[in-house]
C-alpha positions as CSV (number, residue, x, y, z in Angstrom):
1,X,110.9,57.5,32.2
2,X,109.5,56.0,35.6
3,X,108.5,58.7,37.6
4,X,108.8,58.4,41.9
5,X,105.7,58.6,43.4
6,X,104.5,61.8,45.1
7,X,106.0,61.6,48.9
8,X,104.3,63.5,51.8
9,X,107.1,64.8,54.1
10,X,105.7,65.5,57.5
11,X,107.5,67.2,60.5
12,X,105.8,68.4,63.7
13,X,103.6,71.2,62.3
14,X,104.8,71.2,58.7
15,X,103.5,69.1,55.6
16,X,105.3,69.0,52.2
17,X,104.4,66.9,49.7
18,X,107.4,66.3,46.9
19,X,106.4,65.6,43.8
20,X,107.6,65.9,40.1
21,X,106.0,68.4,38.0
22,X,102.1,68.8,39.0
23,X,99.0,69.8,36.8
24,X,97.8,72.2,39.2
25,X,98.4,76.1,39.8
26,X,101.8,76.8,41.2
27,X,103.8,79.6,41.7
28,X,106.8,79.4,39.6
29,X,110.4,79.8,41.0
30,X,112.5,78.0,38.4
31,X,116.1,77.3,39.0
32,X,119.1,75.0,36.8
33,X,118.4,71.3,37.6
34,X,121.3,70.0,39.8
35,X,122.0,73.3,41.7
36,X,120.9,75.2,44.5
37,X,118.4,77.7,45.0
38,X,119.2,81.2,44.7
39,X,118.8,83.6,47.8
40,X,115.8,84.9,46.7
41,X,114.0,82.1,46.1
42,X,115.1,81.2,49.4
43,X,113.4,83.9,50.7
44,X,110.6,83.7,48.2
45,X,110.1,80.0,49.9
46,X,110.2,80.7,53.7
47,X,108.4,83.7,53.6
48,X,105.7,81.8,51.7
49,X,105.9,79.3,54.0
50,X,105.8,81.7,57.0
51,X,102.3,82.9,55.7
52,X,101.0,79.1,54.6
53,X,101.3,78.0,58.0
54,X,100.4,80.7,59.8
55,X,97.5,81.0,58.0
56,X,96.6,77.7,57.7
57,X,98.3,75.5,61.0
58,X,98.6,72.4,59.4
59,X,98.3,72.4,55.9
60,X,100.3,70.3,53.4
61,X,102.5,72.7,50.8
62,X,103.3,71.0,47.6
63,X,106.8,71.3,46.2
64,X,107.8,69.9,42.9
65,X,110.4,69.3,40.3
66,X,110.3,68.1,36.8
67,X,111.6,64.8,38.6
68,X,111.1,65.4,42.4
69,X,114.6,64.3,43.4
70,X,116.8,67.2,43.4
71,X,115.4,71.0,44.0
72,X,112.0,69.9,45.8
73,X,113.8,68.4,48.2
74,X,116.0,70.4,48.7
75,X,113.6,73.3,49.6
76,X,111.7,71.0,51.4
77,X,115.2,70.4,53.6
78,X,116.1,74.3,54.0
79,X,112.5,74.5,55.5
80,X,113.3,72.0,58.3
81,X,116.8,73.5,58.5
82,X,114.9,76.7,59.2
83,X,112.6,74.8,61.7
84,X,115.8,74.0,63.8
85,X,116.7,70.4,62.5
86,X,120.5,69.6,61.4
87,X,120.9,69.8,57.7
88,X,122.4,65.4,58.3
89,X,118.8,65.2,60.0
90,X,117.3,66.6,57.1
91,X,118.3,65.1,54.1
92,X,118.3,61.2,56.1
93,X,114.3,62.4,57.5
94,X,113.8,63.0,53.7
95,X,115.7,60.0,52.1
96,X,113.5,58.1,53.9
97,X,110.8,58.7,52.1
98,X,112.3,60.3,48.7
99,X,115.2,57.8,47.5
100,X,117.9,59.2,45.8
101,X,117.1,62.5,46.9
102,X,120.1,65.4,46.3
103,X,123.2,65.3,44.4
104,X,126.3,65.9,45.6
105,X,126.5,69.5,44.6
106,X,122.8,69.9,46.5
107,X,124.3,68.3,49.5
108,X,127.8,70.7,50.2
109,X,125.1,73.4,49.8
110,X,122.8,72.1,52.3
111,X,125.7,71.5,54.8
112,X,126.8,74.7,54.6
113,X,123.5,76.8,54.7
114,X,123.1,78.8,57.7
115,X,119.6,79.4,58.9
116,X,118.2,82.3,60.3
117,X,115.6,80.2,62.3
118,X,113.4,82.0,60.0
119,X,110.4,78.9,60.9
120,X,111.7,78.3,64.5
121,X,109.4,78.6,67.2
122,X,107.9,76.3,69.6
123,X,104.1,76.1,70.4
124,X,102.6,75.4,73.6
125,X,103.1,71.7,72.9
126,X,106.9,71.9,71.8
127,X,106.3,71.6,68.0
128,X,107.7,73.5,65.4
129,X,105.8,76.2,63.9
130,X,106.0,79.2,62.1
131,X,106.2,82.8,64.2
């Protein structure tokens, strides 16, 4: 199979980095291939996110997939959902880099997600960042 290259998403303040499955320590929050994430993973991924980039401004989080086309990206989208950006915004600002990113199943989730503005703020310099 030919794998996509690793991708670095960058927004503002935030750095992901979308890849297919890594040889490196990660935390593990499986879900089916094709599908959304559950809540709690949800919560599981802003909250670590919330503490990444507050305790590191700046830093690049890695998020991966066995392939790196469907569930990476999408968590990588639901964080700059949460950050304020329109979910059309989101997955075009990630296509860009990540071709044939999200099924349609991924997308009608995406489109309907409702964000808290869980990693909305501004700094002094109008950029995104984490409260």
């Amino acid at each position: 199979m030919n794998l996509p290259a690793p991708v670095k998403i960058s927004y503002e303040n935030m750095h992901f980095l979308i890849t297919h499955n890594p040889r490196i320590h990660v935390l593990g929050w499986p879900f089916d291939d094709g599908a959304p994430p559950p809540n709690q993973i949800v919560d599981d991924w802003l909250n670590l996110l919330k503490t990444k980039f507050r305790e590191e401004p700046g830093c690049c989080v890695a998020v991966h997939c066995v392939v790196g086309l469907g569930r990476a990206p999408v968590l990588a989208a639901l964080a700059l959902i949460e950050c304020g950006m329109k979910y059309k915004d989101a997955v075009q600002f990630i296509r860009q880099k990540r071709r044939g990113a999200f099924n349609s199943k991924q997308l009608l989730y995406l489109e309907k997600y409702r964000p808290k503005m869980r990693l909305h703020f501004r700094d002094t310099n109008g950029h995104c960042c984490v409260q």
